[in-house]
C-alpha positions as CSV (number, residue, x, y, z in Angstrom):
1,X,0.0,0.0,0.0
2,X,1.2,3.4,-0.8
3,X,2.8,5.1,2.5
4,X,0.7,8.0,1.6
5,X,-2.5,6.3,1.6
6,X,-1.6,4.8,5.2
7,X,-0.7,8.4,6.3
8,X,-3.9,9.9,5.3
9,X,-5.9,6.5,7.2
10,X,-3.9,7.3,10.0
11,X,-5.1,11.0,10.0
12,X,-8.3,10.1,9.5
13,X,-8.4,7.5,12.2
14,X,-6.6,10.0,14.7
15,X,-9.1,13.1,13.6
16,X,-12.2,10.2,14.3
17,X,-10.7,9.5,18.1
18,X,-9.6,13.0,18.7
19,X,-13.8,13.8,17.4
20,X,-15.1,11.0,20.3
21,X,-12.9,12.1,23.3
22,X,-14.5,15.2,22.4
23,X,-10.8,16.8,22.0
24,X,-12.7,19.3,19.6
25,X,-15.3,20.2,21.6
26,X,-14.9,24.0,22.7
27,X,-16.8,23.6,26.3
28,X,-14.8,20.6,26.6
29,X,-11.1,22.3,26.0
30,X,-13.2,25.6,28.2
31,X,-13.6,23.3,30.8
32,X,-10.0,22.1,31.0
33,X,-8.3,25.0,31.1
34,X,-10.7,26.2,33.8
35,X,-9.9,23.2,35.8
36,X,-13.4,22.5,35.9
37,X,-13.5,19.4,33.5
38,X,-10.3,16.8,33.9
39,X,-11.3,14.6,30.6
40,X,-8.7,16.2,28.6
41,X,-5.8,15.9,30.8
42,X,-6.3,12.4,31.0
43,X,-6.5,11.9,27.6
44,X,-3.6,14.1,26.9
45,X,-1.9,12.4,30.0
46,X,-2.2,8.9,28.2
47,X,-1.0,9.8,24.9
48,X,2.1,11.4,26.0
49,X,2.9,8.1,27.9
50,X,1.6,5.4,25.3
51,X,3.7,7.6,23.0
52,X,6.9,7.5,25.6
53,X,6.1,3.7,25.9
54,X,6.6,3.5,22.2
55,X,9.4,5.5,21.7
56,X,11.1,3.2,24.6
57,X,10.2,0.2,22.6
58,X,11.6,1.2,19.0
59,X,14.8,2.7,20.7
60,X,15.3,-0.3,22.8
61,X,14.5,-2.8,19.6
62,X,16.5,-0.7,17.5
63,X,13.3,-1.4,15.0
64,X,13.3,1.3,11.6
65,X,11.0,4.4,11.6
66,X,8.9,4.5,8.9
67,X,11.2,6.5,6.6
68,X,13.1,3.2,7.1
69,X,16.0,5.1,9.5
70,X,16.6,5.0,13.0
71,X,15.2,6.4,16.0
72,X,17.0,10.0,17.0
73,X,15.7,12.1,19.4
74,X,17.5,15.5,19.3
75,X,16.8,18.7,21.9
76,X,16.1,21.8,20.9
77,X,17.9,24.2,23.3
78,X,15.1,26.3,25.2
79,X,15.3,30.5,24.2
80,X,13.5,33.2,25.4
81,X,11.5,33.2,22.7
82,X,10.1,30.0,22.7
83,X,8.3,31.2,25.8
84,X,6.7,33.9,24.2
85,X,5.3,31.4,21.0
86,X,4.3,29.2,24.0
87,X,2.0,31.8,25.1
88,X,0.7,32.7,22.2
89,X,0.1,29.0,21.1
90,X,-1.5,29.0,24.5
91,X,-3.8,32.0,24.0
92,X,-4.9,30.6,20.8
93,X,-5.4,27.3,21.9
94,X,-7.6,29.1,25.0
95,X,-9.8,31.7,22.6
96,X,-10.1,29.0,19.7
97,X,-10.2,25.8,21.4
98,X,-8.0,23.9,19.2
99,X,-4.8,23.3,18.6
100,X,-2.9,21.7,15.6
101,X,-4.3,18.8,15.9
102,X,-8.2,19.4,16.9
103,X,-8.8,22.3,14.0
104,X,-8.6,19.5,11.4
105,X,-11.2,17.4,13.4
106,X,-13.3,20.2,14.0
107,X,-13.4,21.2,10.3
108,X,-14.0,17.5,9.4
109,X,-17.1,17.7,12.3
110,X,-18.1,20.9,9.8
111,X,-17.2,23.5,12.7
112,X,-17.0,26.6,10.8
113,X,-14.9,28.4,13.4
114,X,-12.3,25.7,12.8
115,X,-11.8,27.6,9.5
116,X,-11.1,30.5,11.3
117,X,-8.5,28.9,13.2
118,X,-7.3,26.9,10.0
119,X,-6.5,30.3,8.5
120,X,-5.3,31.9,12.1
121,X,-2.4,28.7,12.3
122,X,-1.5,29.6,8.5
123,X,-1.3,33.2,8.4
124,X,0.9,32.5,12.6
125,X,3.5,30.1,10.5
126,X,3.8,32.3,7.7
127,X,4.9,35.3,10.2
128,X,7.3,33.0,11.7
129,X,8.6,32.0,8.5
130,X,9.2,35.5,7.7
131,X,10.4,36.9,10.8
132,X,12.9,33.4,11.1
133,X,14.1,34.5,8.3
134,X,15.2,38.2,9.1
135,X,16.4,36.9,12.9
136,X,17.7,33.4,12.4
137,X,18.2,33.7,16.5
138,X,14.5,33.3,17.2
């Protein structure tokens, strides 16, 4: 099967479980930044530790990534700046509820705000792009 195809299964399989957790649900994502509604953080809790758990397992088994190389896991050194896109990441995430991952799900749901968002994360990487450019530091 063509790698591609499997991608896009996978994406649609991930948008579908990030749909039923309710991952794109706005009072949902509300709820769990207000501290009022703990759903999320356990699902985002158990992902980051299935995914750990995985990582383990193809390091310690030395098995191929897809692309058919090995496992590296490189840091990034932590700058100033990276706190401030942090916070705006964060703000968005807050005022849109969505991040990356969710706005596909919610415009696959048919959420018209997602769109918004959609066009809010391009127009974001495009002024990174841009400034990354001028200040290679950042």
């Amino acid at each position: 099967m063509d790698k591609k195809l499997g991608f896009l299964g996978f994406g649609i399989l991930f948008g579908f479980a990030l749909s039923r957790v309710g991952a794109s649900d706005f009072d949902l994502i509300l709820g769990m930044f207000l501290g009022a509604d703990y759903t999320l953080i356990g699902v985002i809790g158990i992902a980051v530790v299935v995914g750990f758990i995985g990582m383990q397992l193809i390091k310690k088994f030395e098995q191929p990534t897809i692309s058919g190389e090995s496992l590296k896991i490189s840091y990034k050194e932590l700058k100033p700046w990276s706190l401030v896109g942090a916070g705006i990441f964060g703000l968005g995430w807050g005022i849109s509820g969505a991040c990356p991952g969710t706005v596909l799900a919610q415009l696959g749901e048919g959420k018209v705000f997602g769109f918004f968002t959609f066009a809010g994360m391009i127009v974001g990487t495009y002024i990174y792009a841009r400034l990354k450019e001028e200040r290679p530091e950042l």
